[in-house]
C-alpha positions in Angstrom: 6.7 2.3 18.5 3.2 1.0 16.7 2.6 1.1 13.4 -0.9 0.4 12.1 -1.2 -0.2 8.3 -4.1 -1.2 6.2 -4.2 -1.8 2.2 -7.4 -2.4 0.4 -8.8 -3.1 -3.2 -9.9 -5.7 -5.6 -8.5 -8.9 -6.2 -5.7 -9.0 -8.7 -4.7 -5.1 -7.7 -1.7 -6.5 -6.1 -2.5 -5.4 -2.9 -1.5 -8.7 -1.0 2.3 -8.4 -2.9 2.9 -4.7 -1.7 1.6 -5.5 2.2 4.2 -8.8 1.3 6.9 -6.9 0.8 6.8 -4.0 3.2 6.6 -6.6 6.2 8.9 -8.3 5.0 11.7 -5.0 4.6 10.6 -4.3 8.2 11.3 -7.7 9.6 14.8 -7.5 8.0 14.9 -4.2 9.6 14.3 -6.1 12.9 10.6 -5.4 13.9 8.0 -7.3 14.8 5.7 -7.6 12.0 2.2 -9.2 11.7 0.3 -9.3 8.3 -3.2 -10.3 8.1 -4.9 -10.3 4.9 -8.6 -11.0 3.7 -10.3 -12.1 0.6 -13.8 -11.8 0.0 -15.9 -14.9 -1.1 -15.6 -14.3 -4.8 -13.0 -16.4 -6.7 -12.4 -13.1 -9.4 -12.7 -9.7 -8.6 -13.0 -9.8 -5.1 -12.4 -7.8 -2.0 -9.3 -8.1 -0.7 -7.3 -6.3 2.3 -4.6 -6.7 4.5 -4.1 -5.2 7.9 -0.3 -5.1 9.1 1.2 -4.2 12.5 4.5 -3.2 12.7 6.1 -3.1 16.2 9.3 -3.4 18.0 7.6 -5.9 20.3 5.1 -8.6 19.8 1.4 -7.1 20.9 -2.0 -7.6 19.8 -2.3 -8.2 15.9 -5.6 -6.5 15.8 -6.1 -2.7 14.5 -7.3 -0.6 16.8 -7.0 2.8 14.9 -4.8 2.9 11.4 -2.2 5.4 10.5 -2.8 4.9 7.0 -5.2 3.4 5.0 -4.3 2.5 1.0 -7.6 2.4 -1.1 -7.2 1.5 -4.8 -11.2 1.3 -5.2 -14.0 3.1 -3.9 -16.0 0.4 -1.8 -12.7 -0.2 0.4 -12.9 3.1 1.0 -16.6 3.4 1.9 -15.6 0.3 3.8 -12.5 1.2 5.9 -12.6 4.5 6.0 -13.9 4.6 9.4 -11.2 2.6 10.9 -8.1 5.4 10.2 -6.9 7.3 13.6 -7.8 10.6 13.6 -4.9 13.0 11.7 -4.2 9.3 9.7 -3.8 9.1 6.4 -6.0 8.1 3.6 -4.0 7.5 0.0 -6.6 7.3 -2.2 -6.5 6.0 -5.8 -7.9 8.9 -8.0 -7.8 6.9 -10.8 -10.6 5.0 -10.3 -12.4 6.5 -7.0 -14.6 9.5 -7.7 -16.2 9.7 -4.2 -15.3 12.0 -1.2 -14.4 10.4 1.5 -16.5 11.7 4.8 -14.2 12.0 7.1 -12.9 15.4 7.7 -10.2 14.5 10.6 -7.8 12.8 8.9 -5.5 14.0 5.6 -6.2 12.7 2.2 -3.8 12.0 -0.6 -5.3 11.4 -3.8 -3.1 9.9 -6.2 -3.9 8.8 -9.6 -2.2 5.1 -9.3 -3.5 3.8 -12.6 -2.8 6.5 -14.4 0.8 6.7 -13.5 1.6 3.0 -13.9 0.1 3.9 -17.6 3.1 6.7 -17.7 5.6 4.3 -16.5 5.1 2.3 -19.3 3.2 -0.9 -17.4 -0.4 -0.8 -16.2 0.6 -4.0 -13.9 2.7 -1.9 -12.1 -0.2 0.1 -10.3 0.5 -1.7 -6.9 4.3 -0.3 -6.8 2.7 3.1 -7.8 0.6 2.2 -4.7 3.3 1.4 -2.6 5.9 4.1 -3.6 3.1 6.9 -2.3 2.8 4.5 0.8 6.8 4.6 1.5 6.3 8.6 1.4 4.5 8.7 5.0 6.5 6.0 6.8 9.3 6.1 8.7 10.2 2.6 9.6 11.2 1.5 6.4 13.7 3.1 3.6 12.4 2.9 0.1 16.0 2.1 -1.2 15.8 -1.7 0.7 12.1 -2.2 -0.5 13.5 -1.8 -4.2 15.8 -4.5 -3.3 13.4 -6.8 -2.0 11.0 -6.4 -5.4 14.3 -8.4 -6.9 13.2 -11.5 -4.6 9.3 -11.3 -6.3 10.4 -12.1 -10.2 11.7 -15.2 -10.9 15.2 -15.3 -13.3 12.6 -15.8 -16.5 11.2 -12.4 -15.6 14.5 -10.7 -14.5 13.6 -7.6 -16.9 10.2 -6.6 -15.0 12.1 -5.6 -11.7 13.7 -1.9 -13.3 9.9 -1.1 -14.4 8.5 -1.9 -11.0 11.3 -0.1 -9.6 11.0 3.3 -11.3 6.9 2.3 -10.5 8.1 2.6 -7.0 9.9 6.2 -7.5 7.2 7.6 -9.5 4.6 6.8 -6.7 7.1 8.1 -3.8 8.0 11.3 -6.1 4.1 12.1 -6.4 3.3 11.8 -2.9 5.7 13.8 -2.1 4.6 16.7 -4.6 1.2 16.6 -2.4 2.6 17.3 1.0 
């Protein structure tokens, strides 16, 4: 069992905090987890991504082929596109990505992340949106224990964010799920 993951967008998207919390649900799960992000040169506004490998053994860190590629912005899509296995998936953020993708072989989910986090009630919560539609097309982790593990990200001050990001996570899951 091999599980290829990559997560892509701008810096400040919270892309590095959802690849965060999936590895960590799956090493608590008992796999073998290896998470290895990247940030582009900018200090605002950036490129980042993250490429995780779940596995029930330790093997090679690198990607070779993804099963699923997150994209909250168009040029990580124009960038990474090519790197999804064919029949992968692509989870696309419709808010802000107007382009096609070109690839024809694998199966797109579009999914309007900002938009949603706006319905939720907290734009910041676009990354959980993110993640929720993520949860939908994995079968190594459980959504329920990744809800439990966004309680370890606030600290007691900020207590009252974790029900929002929560519900973020559901609403994501709920509308990826609609699209299968």
């Amino acid at each position: 069992m091999r599980h290829e993951l990559i997560f892509s967008g701008i810096g400040g998207q919270g892309v590095m905090l959802i690849g965060e919390l999936l590895c960590s649900t799956a090493v608590k799960e008992g796999y073998t987890v290896t998470f290895a992000p990247s940030y582009g040169q900018e200090k605002r506004g950036g490129r980042t991504m993250c490429q995780i490998v779940v596995s029930g053994e330790m093997g090679s860190p690198v990607i070779s082929a993804a099963d699923l590629l997150m994209v909250m912005d168009e040029k990580s899509l124009v960038e990474y596109e090519h790197l999804v296995k064919e029949q992968g998936y692509i989870i696309i953020n419709s808010s802000l990505i107007s382009i096609e993708p070109t690839r024809k072989d694998v199966q797109i989910i579009k999914v309007p992340i900002n938009d949603l986090a706006q319905e939720v009630g907290n734009a910041k919560t676009a990354n959980m949106i993110a993640l929720g539609a993520v949860l939908q097309f994995l079968n190594f982790v459980d959504k329920e224990q990744v809800k439990t593990k966004v309680v370890d990200q606030f600290p007691p001050s900020k207590a009252h964010l974790v029900e929002i990001n929560q519900k973020a996570i559901e609403v994501g899951f709920a509308y990826a799920a609609s699209t299968k």
